[in-house]
N, C-alpha and C positions, 0 to 999 in steps of 0.2 A: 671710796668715800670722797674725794678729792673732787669729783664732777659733782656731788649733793652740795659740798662747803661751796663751789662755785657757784654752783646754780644758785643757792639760798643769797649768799654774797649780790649777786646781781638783783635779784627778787627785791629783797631788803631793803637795796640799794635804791633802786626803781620804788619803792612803796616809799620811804622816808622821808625826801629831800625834797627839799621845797620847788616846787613850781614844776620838776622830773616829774612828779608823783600823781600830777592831773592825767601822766599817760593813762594812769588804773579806771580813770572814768568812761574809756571806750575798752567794754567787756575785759575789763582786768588784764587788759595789754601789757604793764608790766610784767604781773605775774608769770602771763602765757612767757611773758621773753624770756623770765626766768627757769623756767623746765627745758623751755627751749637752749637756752646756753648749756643748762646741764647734760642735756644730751648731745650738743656739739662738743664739749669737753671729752664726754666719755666715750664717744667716734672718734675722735684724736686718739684717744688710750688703746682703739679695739683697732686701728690702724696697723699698731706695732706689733699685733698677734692674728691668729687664722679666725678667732670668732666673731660670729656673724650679731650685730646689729637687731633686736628683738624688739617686739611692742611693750614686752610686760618689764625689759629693762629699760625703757622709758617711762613708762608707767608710773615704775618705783622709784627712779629718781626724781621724776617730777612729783610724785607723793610725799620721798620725803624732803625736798625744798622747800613744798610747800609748808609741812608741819614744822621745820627749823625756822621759816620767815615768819609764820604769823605769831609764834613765840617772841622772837627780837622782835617784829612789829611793833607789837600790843605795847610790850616793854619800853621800847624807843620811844612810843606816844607816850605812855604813861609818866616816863621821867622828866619828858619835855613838858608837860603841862603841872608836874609836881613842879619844876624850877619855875615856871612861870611865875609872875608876879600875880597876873588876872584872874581869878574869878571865870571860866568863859561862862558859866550860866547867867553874871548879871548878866553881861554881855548879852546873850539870849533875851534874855527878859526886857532888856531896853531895844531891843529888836522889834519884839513882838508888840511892846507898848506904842513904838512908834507907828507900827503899820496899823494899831488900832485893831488886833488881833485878840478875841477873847479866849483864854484854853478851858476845856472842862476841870472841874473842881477835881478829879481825879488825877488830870493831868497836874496841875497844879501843884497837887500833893505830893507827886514825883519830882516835879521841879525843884519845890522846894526842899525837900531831899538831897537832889544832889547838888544844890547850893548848899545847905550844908555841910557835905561831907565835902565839898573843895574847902569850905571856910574852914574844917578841923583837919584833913589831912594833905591838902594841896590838890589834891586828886580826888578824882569817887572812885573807889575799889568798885562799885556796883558796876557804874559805866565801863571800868578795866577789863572785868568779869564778863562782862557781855561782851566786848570788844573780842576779849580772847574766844570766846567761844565763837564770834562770829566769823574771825578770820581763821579758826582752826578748821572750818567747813570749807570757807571760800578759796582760800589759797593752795590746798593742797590737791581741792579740785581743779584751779582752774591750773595749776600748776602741772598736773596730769595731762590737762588738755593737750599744755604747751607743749610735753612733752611727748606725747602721742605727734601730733604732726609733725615734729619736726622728727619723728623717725619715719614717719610715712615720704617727707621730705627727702631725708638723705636713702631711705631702700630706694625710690624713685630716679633720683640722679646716677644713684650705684649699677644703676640697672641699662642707662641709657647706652 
């Protein structure tokens, strides 16, 4: 479990922190780094014993960092925009008014939805909700990736 808590640790780390976190905008590079650390952690560990280096124990640990990160993720976003003081959807809305941008009346009606629900719970549970769900796809895939090459990686140099 030690290389998941790392790996997730690094992911987390990489996804949170201000201005770190723009790495996720080129195809989820954190992420990838994160599966990736987890599987150099647990090469370290299989170092000290005769067994060999697998795809599907990459796999797994990059699956489950992925599923530990976008848990904390969602979470860490979500407390940090409950402590906020702002509103982000005015914010949005004075966006959109300045660029002279019209939404459909549907959209609209969502908007204004979760300006409500920041104005009564500091947060929009709806937005949390989908947030979770979206990173519960995204990160554990791409966390697999990450974790996939970088065992293709280490067979590779093992082999040289």
């Amino acid at each position: 479990m030690l290389p998941v808590i790392w790996g997730t640790f690094f992911m987390t780390f990489l996804s949170v922190m201000p201005l770190i976190s723009f790495i996720n905008v080129f195809f989820c590079s954190g992420i990838i780094l994160g599966g990736a650390a987890g599987v150099m952690f647990y090469n370290k560990q299989l170092k000290e014993t005769d067994l060999e280096l697998k795809y599907n124990d990459g796999a797994m640990i990059g699956l489950l960092c992925g599923i530990l990160s976008s848990i904390l993720v969602t979470g860490i976003n979500t407390l940090m925009l409950a402590m906020s003081k702002e509103n982000p959807m005015i914010e949005f809305s004075k966006i959109f008014s300045d660029l002279n941008l019209q939404l459909p009346a549907e959209v609209e009606t969502q908007f204004n939805k979760f300006t409500d629900e920041f104005s009564k719970y500091g947060f929009s549970p709806t937005i949390a909700l989908f947030s979770l769900i979206m990173n519960i796809i995204i990160y554990p895939l791409f966390g697999s990736i990450g974790a996939i090459i970088s065992v293709a990686i280490l067979k590779k140099r093992r082999n040289l």
